[in-house]
C-alpha atoms as one frame of an Amber mdcrd trajectory, in Angstrom:
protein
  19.725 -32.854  24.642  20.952 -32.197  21.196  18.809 -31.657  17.969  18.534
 -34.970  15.677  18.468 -33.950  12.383  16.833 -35.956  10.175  14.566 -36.378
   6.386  11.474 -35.914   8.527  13.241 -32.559   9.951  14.650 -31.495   6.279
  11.092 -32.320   5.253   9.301 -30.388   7.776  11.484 -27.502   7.700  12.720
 -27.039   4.113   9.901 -24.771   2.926  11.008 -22.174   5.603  14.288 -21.850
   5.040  13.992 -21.711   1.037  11.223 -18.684   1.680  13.737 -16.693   3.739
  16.857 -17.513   1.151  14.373 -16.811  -1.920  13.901 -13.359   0.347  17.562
 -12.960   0.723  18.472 -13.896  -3.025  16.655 -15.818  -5.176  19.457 -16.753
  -7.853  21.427 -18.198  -5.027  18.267 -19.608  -2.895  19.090 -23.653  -2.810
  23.276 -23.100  -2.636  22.000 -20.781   0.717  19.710 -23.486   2.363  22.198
 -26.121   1.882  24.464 -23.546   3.729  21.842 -23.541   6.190  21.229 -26.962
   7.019  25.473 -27.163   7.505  25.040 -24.479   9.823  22.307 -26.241  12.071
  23.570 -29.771  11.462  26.983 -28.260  13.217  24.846 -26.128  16.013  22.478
 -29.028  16.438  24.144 -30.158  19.869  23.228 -25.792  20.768  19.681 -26.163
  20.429  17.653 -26.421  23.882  13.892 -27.172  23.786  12.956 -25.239  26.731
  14.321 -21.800  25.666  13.008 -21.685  21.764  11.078 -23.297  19.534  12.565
 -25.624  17.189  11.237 -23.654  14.120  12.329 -20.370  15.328  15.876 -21.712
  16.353  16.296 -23.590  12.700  15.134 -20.137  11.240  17.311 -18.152  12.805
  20.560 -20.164  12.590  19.631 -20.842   8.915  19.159 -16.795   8.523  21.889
 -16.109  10.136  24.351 -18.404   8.150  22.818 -17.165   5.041  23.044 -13.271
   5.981  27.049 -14.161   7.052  27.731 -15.806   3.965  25.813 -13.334   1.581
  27.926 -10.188   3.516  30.975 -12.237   3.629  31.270 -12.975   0.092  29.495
 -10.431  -1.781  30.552  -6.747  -3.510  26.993  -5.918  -4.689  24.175  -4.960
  -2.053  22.312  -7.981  -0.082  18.993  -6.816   1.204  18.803  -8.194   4.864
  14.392  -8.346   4.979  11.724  -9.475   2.926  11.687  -8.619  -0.597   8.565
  -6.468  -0.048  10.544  -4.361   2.834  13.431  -3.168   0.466  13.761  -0.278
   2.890  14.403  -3.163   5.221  18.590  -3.834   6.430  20.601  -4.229   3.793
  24.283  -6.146   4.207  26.327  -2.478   5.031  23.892  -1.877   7.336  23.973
  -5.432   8.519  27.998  -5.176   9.116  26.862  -1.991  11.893  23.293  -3.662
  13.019  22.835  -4.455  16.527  21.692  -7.936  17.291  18.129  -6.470  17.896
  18.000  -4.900  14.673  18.800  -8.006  13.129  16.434  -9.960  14.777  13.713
  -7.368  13.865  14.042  -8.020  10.165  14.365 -11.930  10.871  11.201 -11.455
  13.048   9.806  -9.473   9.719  10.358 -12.742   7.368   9.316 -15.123   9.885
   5.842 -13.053   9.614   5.290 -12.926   6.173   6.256 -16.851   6.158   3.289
 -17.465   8.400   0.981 -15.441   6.628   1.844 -17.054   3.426   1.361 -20.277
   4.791
């Protein structure tokens, strides 16, 4: 079963992805949710219900297709974690992170997103 992505989805899930791309940078925050949504609209047939839930899985593909493009094509320093966690991963470290160091500082923004809600 692959993920339909729809306006009710967009709708639903918007507000999360623009919190961690306003986290990631905020003069480039819509350009890296529409990057986002390309990313999960070309995963969507990846997603399975039973291992994740659907707002965790379109978090993390989002946050990961924003961190890629932001270390891709970048010379300054992208910070990798919330803007309050500037000690946080930042995009040299990201190139040597391990995937659980990675998810840590996704896990990080996914927190502050809930509390904030």
């Amino acid at each position: 079963m692959s993920l339909v992505v729809n306006n009710e989805l967009v709708e639903d899930f918007q507000p999360l992805l623009m919190y961690i791309a306003r986290q990631l940078d905020p003069d480039e925050a819509e350009d890296l949710v529409q990057l986002a949504w390309v990313r999960i609209l070309e995963d969507a047939d990846k997603y399975v219900p039973d291992k994740s839930a659907i707002r965790k899985w379109i978090g993390r593909v989002g946050y990961t297709a924003m961190l890629n493009y932001l270390t891709r094509n970048r010379s300054k320093e992208v910070y990798c974690g919330p803007i309050e966690m500037r000690d946080a991963m930042t995009s040299a470290d990201m190139l040597e992170a391990s995937p659980e160091e990675v998810y840590i500082a996704y896990e990080k923004l996914i927190e502050l997103f809930e509390e904030a809600e």
